[in-house]
N, C-alpha and C positions, 0 to 999 in steps of 0.2 A: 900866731895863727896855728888852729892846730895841722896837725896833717892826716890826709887820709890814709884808712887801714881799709884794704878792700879783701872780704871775705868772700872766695868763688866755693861753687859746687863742682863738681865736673860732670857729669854722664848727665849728657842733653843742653851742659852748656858751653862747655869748652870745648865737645867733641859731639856727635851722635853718636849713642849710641843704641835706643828705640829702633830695634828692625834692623841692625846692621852686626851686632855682635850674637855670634850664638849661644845658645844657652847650655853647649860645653868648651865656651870661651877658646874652639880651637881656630876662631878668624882674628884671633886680636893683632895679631902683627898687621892687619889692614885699617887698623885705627886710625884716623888724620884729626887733626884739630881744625874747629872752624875758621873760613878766612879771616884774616886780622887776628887771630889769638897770639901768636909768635909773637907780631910785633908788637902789642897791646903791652905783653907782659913786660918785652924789653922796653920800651920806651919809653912808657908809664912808670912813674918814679915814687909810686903810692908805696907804702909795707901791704904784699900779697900774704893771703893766709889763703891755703884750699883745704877744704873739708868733703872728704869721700866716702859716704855712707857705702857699706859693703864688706866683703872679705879680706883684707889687709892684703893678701898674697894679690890677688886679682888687679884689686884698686894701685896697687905698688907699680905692678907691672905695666897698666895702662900708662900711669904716670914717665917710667922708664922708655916705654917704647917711643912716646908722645915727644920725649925732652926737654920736660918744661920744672922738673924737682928743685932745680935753684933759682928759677923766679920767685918760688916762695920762700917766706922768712918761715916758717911750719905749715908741716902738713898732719891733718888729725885725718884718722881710719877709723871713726865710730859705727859700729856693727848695727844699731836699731837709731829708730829717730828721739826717743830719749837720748842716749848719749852723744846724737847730734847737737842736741839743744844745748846741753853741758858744754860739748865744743863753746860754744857759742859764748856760752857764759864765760868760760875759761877765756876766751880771747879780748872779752872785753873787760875783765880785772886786769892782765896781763898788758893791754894797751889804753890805758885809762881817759890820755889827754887826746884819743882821735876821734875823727869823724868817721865813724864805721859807717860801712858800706858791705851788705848782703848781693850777692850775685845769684841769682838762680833759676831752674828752670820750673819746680812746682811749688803751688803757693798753699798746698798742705802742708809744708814744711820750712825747706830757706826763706820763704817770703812770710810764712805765720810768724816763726820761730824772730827774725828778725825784727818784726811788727812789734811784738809782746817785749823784746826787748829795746825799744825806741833806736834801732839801729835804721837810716834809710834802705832801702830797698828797690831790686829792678830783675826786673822777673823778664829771662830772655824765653818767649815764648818759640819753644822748640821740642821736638820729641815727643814722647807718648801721655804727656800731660799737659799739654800747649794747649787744650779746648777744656780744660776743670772752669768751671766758674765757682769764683768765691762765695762760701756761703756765709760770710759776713766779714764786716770790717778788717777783721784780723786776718783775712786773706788776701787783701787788697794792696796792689805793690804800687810804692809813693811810682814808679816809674816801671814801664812795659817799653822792650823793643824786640824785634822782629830779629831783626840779625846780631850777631856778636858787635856788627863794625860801629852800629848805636853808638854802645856801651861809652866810648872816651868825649862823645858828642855829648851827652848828660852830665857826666862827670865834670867839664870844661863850664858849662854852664851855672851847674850848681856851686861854684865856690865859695 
């Protein structure tokens, strides 16, 4: 059986951060992760990969202050959503025999990107792209939940 590889995003799905971080990032020591993130990660016994589009210093820093850098087995810092997607691709040569699984919160991207590449998908609608509606197929996430604490309820199901 294979096992699952669960590939998160973070900003808007591990954490908010739409309307809560400034935009001269001098609030981020006030960053929390959503409830049940903590123990998702510990308890959950899947290979985590996070992929944080952004500035490598900033997205580093979230991750440090958050405490969450050794639940994952890698973390990719790609600066546009091209070299998101390579993420993407890179993870799934690199884990060949899993059941990928996309975490995310917009479905112009982690939920496209993951669609195109036949990985499942679950789009935690949160944050400042929670109301995009898909403008076709390739936006459309095999699975939507409302809160992070979903996420292991799906998971459990789809085995």
């Amino acid at each position: 059986m294979n096992s699952k590889l669960l590939v998160f995003d973070l900003d808007d799905t591990l954490l908010l951060t739409s309307g809560v971080i400034k935009k001269d990032y001098s609030n981020l020591e006030q960053i929390k992760l959503f409830p049940g993130v903590k123990e998702f990660l510990i308890n959950n016994h899947s290979q985590k990969i996070l992929v944080t589009k952004g500035d490598k210093t900033i997205q580093e820093k979230k991750v440090n202050i958050l405490g969450i850098k050794n639940y994952f087995e890698k973390i990719f810092f790609p600066l546009t959503d091209a070299h998101k997607i390579n993420c993407f691709k890179k993870i799934i040569k690199q884990y060949p025999n899993n059941e990928s699984w996309v975490i995310g919160n917009k479905i112009t991207s982690e939920i496209c990107y993951g669609n195109q590449l036949g990985l499942k998908t679950v789009l935690l609608r949160k944050g400042k792209y929670k109301t995009l509606k898909a403008k076709d197929d390739s936006e459309v996430p095999d699975y939507e939940i409302d809160k992070f604490t979903e996420l292991s309820n799906i998971l459990k199901c789809k085995q």
